[in-house]
PyMOL CGO cylinders between C-alpha atoms (Angstrom):
from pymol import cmd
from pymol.cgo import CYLINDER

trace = [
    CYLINDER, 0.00, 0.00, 0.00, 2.93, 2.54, 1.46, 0.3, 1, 1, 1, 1, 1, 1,
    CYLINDER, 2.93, 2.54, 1.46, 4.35, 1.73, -2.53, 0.3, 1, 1, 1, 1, 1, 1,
    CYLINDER, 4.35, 1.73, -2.53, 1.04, 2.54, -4.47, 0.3, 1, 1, 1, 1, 1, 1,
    CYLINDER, 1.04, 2.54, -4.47, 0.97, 5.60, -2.23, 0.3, 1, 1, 1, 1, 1, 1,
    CYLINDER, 0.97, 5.60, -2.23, 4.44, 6.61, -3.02, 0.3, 1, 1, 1, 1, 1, 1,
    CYLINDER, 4.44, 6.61, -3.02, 4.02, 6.33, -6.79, 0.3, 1, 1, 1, 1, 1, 1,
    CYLINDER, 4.02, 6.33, -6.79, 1.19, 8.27, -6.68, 0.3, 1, 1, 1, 1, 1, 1,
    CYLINDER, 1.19, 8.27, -6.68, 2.63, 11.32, -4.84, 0.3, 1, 1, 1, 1, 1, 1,
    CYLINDER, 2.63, 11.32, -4.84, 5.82, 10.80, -7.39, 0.3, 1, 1, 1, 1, 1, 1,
    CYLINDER, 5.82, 10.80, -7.39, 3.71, 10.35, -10.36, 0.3, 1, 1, 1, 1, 1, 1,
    CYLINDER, 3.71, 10.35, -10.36, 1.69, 13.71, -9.09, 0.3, 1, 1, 1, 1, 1, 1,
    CYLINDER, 1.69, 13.71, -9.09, 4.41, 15.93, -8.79, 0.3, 1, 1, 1, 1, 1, 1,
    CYLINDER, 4.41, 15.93, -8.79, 5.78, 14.70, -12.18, 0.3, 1, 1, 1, 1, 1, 1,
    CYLINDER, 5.78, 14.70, -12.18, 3.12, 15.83, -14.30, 0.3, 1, 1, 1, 1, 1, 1,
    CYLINDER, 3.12, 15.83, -14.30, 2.76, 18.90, -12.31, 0.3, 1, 1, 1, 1, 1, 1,
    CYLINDER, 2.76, 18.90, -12.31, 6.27, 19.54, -12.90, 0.3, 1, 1, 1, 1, 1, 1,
    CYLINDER, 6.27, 19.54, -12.90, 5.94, 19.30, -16.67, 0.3, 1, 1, 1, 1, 1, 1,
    CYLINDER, 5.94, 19.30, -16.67, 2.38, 20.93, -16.67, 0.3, 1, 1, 1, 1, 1, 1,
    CYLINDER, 2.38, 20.93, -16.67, 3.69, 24.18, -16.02, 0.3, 1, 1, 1, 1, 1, 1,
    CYLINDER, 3.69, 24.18, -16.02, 6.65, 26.33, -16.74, 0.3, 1, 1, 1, 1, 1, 1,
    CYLINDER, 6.65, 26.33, -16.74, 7.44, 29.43, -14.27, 0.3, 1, 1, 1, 1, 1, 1,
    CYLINDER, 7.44, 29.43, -14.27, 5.69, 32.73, -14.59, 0.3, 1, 1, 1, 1, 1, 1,
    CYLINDER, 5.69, 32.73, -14.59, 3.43, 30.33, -17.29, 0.3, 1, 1, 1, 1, 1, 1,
    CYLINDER, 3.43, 30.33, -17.29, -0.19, 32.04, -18.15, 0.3, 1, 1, 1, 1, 1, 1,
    CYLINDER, -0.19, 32.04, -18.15, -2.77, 29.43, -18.05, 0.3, 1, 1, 1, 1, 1, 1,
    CYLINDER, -2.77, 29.43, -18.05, -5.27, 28.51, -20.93, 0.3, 1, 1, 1, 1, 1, 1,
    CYLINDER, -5.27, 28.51, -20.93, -8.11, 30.67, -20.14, 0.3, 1, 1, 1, 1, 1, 1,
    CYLINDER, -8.11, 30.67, -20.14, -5.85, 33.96, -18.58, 0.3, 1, 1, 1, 1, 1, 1,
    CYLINDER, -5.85, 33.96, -18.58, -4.71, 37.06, -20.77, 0.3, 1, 1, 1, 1, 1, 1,
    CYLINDER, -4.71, 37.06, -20.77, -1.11, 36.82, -22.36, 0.3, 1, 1, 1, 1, 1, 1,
    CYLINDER, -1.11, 36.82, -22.36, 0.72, 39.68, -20.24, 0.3, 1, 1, 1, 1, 1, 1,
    CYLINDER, 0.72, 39.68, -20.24, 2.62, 42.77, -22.40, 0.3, 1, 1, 1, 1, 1, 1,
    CYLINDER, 2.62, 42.77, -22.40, 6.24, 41.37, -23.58, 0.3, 1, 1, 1, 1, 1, 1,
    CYLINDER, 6.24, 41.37, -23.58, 8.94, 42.69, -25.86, 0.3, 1, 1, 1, 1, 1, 1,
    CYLINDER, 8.94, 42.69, -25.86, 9.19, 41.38, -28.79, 0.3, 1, 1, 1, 1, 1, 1,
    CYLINDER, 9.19, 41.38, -28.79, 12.66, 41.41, -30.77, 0.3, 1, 1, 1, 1, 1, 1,
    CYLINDER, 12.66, 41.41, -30.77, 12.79, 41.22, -34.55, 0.3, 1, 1, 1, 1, 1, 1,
    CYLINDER, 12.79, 41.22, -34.55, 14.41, 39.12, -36.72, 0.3, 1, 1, 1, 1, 1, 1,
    CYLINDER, 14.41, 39.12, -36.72, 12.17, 39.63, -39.63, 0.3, 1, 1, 1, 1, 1, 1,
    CYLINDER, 12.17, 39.63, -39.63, 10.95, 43.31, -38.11, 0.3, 1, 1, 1, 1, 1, 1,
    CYLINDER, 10.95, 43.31, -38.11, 12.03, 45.63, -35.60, 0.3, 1, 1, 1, 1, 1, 1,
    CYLINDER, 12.03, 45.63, -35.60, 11.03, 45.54, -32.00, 0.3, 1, 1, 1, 1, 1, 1,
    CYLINDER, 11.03, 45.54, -32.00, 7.14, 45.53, -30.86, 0.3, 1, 1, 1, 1, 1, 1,
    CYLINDER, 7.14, 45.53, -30.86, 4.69, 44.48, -27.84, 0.3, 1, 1, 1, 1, 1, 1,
    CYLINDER, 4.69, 44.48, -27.84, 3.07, 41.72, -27.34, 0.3, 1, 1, 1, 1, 1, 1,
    CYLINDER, 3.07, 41.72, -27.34, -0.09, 43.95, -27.01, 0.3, 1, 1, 1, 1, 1, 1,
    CYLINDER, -0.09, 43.95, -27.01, 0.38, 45.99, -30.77, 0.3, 1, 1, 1, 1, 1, 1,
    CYLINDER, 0.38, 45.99, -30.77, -1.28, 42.35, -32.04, 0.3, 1, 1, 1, 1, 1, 1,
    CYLINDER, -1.28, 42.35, -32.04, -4.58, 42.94, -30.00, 0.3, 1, 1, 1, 1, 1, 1,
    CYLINDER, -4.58, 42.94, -30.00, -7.41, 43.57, -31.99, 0.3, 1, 1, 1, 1, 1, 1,
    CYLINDER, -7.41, 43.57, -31.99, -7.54, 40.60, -33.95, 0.3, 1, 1, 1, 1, 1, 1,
    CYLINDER, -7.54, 40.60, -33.95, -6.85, 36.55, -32.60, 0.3, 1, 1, 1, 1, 1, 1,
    CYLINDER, -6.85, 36.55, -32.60, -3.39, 35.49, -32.62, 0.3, 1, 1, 1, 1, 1, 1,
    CYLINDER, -3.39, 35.49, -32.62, -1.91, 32.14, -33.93, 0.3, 1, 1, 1, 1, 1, 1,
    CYLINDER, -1.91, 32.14, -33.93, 1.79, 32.36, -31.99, 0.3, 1, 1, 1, 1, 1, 1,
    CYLINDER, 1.79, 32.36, -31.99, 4.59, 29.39, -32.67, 0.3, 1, 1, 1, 1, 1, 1,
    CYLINDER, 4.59, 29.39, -32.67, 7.33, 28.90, -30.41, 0.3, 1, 1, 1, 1, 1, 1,
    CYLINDER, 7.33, 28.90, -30.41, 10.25, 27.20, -32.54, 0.3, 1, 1, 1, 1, 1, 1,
    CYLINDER, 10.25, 27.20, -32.54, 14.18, 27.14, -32.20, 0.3, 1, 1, 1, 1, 1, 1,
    CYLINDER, 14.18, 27.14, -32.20, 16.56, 26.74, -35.60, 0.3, 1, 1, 1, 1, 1, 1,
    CYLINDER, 16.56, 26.74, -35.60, 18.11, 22.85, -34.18, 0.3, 1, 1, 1, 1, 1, 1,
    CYLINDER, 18.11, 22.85, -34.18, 14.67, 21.85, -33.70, 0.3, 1, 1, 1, 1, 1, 1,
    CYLINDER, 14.67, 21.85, -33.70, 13.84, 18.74, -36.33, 0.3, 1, 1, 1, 1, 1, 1,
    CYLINDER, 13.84, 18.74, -36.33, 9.88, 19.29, -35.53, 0.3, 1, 1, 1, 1, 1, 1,
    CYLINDER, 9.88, 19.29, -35.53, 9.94, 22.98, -35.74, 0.3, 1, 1, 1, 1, 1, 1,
    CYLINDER, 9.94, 22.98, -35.74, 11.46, 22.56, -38.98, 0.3, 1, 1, 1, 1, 1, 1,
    CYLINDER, 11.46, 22.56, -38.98, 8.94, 19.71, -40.53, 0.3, 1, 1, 1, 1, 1, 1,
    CYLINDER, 8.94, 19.71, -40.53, 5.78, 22.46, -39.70, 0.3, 1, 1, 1, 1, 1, 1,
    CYLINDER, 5.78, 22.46, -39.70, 7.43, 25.82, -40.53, 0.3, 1, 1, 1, 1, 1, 1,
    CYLINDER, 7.43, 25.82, -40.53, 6.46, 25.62, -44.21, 0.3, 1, 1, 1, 1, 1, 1,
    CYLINDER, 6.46, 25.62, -44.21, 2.61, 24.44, -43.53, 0.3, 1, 1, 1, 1, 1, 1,
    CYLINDER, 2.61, 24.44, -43.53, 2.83, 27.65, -41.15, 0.3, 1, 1, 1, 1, 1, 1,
    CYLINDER, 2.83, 27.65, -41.15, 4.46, 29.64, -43.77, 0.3, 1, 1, 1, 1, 1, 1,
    CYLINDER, 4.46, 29.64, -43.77, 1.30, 28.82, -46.60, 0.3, 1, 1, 1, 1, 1, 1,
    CYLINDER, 1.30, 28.82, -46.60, -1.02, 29.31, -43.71, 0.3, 1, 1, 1, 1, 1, 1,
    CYLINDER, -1.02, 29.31, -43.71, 0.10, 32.73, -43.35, 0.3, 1, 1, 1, 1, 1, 1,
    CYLINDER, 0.10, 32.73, -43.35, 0.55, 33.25, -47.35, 0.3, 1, 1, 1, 1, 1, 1,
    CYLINDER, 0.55, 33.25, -47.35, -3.30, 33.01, -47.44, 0.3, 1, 1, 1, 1, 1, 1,
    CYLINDER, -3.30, 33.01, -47.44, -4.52, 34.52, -44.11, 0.3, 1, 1, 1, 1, 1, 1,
    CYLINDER, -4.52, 34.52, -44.11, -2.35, 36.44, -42.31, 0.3, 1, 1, 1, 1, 1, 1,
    CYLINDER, -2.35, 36.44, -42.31, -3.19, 39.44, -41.35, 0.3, 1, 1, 1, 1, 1, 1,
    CYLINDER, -3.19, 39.44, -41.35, -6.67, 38.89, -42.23, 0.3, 1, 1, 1, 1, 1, 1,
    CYLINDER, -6.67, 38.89, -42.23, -8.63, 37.66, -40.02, 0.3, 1, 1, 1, 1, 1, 1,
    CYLINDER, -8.63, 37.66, -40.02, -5.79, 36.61, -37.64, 0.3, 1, 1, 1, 1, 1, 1,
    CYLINDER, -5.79, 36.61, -37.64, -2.06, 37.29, -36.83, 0.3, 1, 1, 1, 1, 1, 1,
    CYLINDER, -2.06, 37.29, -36.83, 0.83, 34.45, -36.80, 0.3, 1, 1, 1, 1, 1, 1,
    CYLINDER, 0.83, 34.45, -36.80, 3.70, 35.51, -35.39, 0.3, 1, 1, 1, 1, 1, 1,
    CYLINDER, 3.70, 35.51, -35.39, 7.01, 33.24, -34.57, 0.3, 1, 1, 1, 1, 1, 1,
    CYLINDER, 7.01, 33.24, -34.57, 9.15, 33.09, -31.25, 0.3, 1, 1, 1, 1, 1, 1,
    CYLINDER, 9.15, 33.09, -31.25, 12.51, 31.42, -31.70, 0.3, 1, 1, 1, 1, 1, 1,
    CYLINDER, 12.51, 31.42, -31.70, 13.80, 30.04, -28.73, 0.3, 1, 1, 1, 1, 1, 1,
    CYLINDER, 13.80, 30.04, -28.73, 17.34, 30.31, -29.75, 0.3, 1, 1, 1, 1, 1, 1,
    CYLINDER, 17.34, 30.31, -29.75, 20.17, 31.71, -27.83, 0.3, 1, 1, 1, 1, 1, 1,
    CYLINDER, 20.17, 31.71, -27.83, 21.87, 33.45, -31.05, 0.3, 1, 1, 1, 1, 1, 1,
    CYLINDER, 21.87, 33.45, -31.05, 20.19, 35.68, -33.02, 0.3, 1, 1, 1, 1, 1, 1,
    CYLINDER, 20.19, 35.68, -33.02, 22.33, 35.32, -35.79, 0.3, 1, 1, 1, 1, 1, 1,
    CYLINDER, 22.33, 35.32, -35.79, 21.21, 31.44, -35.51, 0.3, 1, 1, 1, 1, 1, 1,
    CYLINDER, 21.21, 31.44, -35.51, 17.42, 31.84, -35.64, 0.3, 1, 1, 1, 1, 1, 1,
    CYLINDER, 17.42, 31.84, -35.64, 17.70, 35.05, -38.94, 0.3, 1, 1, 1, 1, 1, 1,
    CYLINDER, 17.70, 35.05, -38.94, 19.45, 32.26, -40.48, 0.3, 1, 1, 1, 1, 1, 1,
    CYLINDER, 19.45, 32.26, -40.48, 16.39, 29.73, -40.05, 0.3, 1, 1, 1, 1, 1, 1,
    CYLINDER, 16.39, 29.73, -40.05, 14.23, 32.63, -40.89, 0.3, 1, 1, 1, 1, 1, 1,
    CYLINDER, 14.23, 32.63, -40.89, 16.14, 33.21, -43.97, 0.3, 1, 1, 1, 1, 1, 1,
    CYLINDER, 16.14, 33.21, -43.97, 16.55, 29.60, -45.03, 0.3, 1, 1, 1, 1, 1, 1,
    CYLINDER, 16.55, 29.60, -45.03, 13.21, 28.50, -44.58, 0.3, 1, 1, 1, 1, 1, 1,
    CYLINDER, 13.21, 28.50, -44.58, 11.80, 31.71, -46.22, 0.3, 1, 1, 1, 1, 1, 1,
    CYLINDER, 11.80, 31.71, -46.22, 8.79, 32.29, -44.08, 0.3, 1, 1, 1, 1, 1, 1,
    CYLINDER, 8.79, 32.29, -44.08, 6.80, 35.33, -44.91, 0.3, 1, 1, 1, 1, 1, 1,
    CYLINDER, 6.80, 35.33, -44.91, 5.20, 35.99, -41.37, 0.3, 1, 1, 1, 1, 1, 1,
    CYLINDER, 5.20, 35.99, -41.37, 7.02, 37.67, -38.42, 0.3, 1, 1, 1, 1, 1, 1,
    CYLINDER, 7.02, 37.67, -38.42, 9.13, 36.23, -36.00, 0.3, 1, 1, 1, 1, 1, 1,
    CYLINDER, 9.13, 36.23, -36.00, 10.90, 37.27, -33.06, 0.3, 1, 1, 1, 1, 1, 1,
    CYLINDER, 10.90, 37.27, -33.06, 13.86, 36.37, -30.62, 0.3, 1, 1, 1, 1, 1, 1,
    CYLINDER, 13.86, 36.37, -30.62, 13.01, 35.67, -27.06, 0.3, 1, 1, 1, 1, 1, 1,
    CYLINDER, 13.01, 35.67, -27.06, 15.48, 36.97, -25.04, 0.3, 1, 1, 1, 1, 1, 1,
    CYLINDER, 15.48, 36.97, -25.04, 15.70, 36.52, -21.49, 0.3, 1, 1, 1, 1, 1, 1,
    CYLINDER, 15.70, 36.52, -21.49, 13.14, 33.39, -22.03, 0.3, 1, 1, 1, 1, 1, 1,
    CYLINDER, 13.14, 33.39, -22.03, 9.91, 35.86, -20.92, 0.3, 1, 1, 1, 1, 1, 1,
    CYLINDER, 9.91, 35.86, -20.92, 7.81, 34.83, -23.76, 0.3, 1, 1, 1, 1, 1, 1,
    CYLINDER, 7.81, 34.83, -23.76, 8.71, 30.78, -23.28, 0.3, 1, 1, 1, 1, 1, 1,
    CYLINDER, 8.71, 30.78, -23.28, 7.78, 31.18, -19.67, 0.3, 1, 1, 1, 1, 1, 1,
    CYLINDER, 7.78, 31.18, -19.67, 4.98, 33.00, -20.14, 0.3, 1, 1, 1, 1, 1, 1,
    CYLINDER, 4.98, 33.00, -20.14, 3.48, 30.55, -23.14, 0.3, 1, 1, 1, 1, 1, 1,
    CYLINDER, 3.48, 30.55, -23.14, 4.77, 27.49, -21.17, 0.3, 1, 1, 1, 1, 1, 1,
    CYLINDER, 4.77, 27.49, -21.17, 7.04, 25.98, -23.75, 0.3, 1, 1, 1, 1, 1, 1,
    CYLINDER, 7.04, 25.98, -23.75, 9.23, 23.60, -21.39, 0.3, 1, 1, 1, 1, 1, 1,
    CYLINDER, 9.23, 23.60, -21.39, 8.86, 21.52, -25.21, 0.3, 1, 1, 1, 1, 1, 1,
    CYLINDER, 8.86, 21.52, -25.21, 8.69, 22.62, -28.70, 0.3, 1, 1, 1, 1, 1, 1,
    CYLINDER, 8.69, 22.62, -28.70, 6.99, 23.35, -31.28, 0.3, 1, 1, 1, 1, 1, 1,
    CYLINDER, 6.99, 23.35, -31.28, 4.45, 25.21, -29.37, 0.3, 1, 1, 1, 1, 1, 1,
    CYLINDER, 4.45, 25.21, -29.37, 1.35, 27.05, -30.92, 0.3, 1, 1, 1, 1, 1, 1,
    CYLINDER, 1.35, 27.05, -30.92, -0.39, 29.19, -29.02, 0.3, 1, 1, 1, 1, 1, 1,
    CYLINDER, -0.39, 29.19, -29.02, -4.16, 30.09, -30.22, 0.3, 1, 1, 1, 1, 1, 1,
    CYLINDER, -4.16, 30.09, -30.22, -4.65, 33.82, -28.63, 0.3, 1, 1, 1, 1, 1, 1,
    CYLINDER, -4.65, 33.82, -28.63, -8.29, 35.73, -29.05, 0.3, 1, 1, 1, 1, 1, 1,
    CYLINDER, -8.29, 35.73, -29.05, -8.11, 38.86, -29.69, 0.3, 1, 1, 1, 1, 1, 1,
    CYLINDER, -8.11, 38.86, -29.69, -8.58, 40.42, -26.34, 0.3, 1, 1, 1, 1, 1, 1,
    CYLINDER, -8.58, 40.42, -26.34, -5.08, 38.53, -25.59, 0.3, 1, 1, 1, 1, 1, 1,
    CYLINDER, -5.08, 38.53, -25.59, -6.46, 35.56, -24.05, 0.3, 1, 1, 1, 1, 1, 1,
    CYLINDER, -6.46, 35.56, -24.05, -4.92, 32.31, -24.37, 0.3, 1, 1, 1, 1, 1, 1,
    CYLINDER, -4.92, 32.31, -24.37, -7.69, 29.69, -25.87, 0.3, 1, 1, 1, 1, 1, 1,
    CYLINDER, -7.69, 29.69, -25.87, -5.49, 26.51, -26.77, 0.3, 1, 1, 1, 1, 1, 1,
    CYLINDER, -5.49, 26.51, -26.77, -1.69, 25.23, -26.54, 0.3, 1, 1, 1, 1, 1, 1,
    CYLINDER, -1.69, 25.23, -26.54, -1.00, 22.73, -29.02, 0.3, 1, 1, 1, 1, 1, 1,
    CYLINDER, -1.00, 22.73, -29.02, 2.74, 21.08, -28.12, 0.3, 1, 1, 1, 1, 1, 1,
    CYLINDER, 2.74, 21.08, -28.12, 4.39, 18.95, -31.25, 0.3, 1, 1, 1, 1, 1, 1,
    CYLINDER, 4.39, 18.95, -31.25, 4.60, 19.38, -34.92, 0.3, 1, 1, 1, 1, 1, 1,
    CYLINDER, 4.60, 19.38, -34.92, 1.41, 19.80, -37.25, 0.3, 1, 1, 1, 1, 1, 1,
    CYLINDER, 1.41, 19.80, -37.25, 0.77, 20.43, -40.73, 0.3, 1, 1, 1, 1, 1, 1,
    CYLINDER, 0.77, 20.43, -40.73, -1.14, 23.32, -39.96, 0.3, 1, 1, 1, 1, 1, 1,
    CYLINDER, -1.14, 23.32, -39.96, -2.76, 24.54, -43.52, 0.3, 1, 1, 1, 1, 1, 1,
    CYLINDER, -2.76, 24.54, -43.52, -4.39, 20.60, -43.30, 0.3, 1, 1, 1, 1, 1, 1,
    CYLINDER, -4.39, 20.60, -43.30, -8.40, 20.60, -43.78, 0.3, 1, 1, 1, 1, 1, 1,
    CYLINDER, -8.40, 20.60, -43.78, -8.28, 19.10, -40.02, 0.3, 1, 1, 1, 1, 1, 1,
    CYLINDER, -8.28, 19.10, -40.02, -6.30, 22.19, -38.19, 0.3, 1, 1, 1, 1, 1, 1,
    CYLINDER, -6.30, 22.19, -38.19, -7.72, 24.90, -40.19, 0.3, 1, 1, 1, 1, 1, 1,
    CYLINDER, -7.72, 24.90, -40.19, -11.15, 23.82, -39.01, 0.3, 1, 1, 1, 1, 1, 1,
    CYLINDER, -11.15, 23.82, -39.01, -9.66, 23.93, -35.93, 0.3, 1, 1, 1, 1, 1, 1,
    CYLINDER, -9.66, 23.93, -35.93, -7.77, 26.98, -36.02, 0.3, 1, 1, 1, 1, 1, 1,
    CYLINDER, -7.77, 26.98, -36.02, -11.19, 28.71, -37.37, 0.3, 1, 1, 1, 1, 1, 1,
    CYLINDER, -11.19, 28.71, -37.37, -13.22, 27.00, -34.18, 0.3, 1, 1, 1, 1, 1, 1,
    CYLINDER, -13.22, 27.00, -34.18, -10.82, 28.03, -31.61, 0.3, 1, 1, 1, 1, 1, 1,
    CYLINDER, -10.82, 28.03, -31.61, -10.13, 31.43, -33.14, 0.3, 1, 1, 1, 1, 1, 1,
    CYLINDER, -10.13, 31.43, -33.14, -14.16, 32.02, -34.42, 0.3, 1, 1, 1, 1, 1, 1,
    CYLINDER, -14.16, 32.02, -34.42, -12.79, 32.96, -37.74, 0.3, 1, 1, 1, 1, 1, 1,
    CYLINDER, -12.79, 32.96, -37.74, -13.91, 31.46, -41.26, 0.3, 1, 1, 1, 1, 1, 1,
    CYLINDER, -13.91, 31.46, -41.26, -11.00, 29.80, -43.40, 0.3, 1, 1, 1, 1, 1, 1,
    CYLINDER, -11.00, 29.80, -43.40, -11.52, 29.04, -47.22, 0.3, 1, 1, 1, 1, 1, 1,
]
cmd.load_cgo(trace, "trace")
């Protein structure tokens, strides 16, 4: 019994530990204002996206997933950014001059941004990546999806135009 217990209390505090990453803003709460740093523009706020939903992807350059969904992002945003919605990317890198070359290799037409300090992967609770974080447009967080996707599929653009409430052709 004293071993079932055990496990339980260690199996507990395991997922808790990966559930959340400090300063992390639950699905459900309002992103708070951070700096963003350009590598395809200059520097921004978080908050200069309000006013329409937000489709934000936390990648770094050495990550194999990040890699495999950065061009189903990229014709997502060919058709619809800007439109009805925002996507934005956050490179977890520690070099800038690392994540403008991904930027520049891959080709991607939407905007990304260095995370320095690691505010923004707190905040979005990326302790793994890819993460893509569906924002309304008020700020607040409606989904995390963790792992690669092919995002322009029939299956996550009905999803991205549920979560978001915006209509996808």
């Amino acid at each position: 019994m004293k071993a079932v217990l055990l496990f339980a209390l260690w199996a507990g505090a395991a997922s808790a530990a990966l559930a959340a990453s400090p300063g992390e803003v639950p699905v459900g709460a309002t992103l708070r204002e951070a700096p963003l740093y350009g590598l395809t523009l200059d520097y921004r706020k978080l908050s200069d996206f309000r006013g329409k939903p937000l489709v934000i992807n936390v990648w770094a350059s050495w990550c194999g997933p990040c890699r495999d969904e950065m061009g189903s992002l990229d014709r997502l945003a060919r058709r619809h950014n800007g439109r009805q919605f925002h996507i934005i990317g956050i490179s977890t890198d520690d070099h800038a001059d690392k994540a403008q070359r991904f930027v520049v290799g891959t080709g991607v037409s939407f905007d990304n941004y260095l995370d320095r300090g690691l505010a923004l992967e707190n905040m979005l609770g990326a302790n793994r990546i890819p993460l893509t974080v569906l924002v309304d447009a008020k700020g607040r967080v409606l989904l995390k999806v963790y792992g690669a996707r092919e995002w322009d599929s029939p299956e996550n653009k009905a999803l991205l135009a549920k979560t978001l409430g915006v209509r996808l052709d």
